[in-house]
N, C-alpha and C positions, 0 to 999 in steps of 0.2 A: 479783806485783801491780805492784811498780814500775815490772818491765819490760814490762807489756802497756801500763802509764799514758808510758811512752816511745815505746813502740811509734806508737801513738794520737797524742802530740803531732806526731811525724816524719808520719805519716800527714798531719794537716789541715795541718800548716805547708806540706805538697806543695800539697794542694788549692788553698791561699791562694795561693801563689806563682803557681800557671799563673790563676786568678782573672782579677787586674790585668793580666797579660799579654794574654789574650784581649781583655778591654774595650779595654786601650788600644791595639790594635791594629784592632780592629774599627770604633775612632774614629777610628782614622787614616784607614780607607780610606773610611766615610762620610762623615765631615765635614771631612776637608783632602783627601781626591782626588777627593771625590765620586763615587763608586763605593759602589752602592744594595749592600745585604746582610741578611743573615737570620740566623739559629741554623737550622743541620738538624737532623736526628733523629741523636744520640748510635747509636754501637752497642750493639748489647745487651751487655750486663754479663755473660749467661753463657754470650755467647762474640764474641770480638772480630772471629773475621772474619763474625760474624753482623748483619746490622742489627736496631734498636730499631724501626723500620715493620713495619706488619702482612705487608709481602712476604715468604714463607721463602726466597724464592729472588733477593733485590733482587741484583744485581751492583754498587751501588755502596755497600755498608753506613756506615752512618754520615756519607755525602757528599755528601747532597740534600737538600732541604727536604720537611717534612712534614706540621708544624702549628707556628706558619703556612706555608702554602704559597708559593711564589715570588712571586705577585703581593704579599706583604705587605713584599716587599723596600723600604728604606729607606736613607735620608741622613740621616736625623733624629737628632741624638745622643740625646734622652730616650728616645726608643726604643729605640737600640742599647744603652745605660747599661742600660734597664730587663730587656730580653731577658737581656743575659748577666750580670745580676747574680742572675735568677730562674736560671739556666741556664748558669752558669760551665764549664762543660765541655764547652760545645756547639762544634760544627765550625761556622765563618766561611764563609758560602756567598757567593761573588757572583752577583748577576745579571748574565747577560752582553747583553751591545748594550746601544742605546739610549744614553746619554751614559759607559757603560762599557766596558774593553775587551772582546770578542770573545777566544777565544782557538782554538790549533789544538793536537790533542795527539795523540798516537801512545806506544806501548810503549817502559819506561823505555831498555832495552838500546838498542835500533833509535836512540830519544833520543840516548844518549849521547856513539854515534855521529857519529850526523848532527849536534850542534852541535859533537866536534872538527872534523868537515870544515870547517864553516863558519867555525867561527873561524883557522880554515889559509887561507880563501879571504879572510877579513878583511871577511864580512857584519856589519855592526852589529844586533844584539838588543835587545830588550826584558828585560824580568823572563821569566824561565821557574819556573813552578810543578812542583815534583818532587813525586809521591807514589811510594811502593815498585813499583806496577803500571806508572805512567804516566806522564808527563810533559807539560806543557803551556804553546806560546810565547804568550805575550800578545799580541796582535794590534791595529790599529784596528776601531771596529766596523764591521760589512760588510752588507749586506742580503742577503735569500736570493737574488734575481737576479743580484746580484753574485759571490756565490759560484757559482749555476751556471752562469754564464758561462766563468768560471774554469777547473771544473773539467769544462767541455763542451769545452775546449779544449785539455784535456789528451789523450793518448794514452791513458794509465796513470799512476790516481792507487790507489795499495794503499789495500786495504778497510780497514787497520788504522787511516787516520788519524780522528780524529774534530773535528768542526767545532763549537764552543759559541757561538754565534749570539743573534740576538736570541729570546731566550725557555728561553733557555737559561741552565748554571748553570756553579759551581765552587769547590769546597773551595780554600780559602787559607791560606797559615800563620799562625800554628802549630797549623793544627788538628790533632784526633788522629781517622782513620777505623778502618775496620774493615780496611782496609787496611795500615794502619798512620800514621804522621806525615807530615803533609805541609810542606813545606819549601823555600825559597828554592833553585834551583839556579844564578840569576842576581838576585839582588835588586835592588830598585829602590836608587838612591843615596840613603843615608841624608839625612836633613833636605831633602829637594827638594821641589819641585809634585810637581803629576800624572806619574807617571812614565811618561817618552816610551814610545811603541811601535810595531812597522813597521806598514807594509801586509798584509793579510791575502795578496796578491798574489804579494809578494816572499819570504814565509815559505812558502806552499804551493811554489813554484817551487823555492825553494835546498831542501826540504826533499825533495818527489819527486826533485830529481835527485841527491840525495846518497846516497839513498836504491838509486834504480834505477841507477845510474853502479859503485856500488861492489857492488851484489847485496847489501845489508844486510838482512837477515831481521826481520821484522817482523810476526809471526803477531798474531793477532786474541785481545783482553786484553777 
């Protein structure tokens, strides 16, 4: 009996810890970056690569908005405070555009890659968001004409990259998806503003050609 009343303490004392982490993290990005956010829907508990939405077949478990829905994204700290204190384990979603970054993201491996090259060629980055599938550069935000300009201008742009725009979303850390943790694989500098980010332009560009240059494989996630 003593050891299941150990058991149990080690259990909530876990819960408590990631708690405070999420809120104050989720206050960071609301109210000193200003960058709007939400809780999405948790994955289902009996089974993690499954989502907690009614989709049986979601491909992003645990790493969109659900209820509330992306429109109810926010900068308001009572709100964030209140969200993830009813909801302390919920995934840190941003909304992307509009006075937040944009981001561009492609399969972790293919990722890896392509930002050694680039830090070989001495491109300067942004924050990049890692999940175990994918990876993703933080961007300025960019309009869709912008983008398809862009990418009208390309030759070959791989189908594998994916474009988070205005209207669009993205798990932050530390959240936990169905996918598994998502996590800093360039983080912003500690204690700073808004943390800087390139052009949507100059990251499509160093990234297709790092890409098509070296024959990097990047099959569709």
């Amino acid at each position: 009996m003593r050891e299941i009343l150990k058991r149990r303490r080690r259990l909530l004392s876990r819960r408590n810890d990631k708690r405070p982490e999420l809120i104050s993290e989720a206050l960071t990005f609301a109210t000193q970056w200003q960058w709007p956010v939400l809780p999405g829907v948790a994955p289902d508990p009996q089974g993690r690569a499954r989502c907690g939405c009614p989709d049986p077949e979601c491909t992003v478990p645990g790493a969109h908005p659900f209820d509330p829905g992306l429109l109810a994204a926010t900068t308001d700290a009572r709100m964030v405070r209140w969200w993830w204190t009813n909801r302390p384990d919920a995934p840190i979603v941003l909304a992307t555009g509009g006075q937040a970054p944009c981001a561009v993201s492609l399969p972790a491996a293919a990722a890896a890659h392509a930002l050694d090259l680039l830090d070989r060629r001495g491109m300067r980055l942004g924050p990049v968001v890692a999940s175990p599938t994918r990876w993703a550069v933080l961007v300025r935000p960019y309009s869709m004409q912008q983008l398809g300009e862009l990418l009208y201008a390309k030759d070959f742009v791989p189908g594998s990259l994916r474009f988070h725009g205005e209207g669009g979303y993205l798990a932050l850390p530390p959240s936990e998806t169905g996918h598994g943790a998502v996590r800093w694989e360039r983080a912003p500098l500690p204690g700073s503003a808004t943390p800087w980010v390139p052009d949507v332009e100059a990251v499509v560009d160093a990234v297709v050609d790092a890409l098509t240059r070296t024959g990097v494989s990047a099959p569709e996630l």
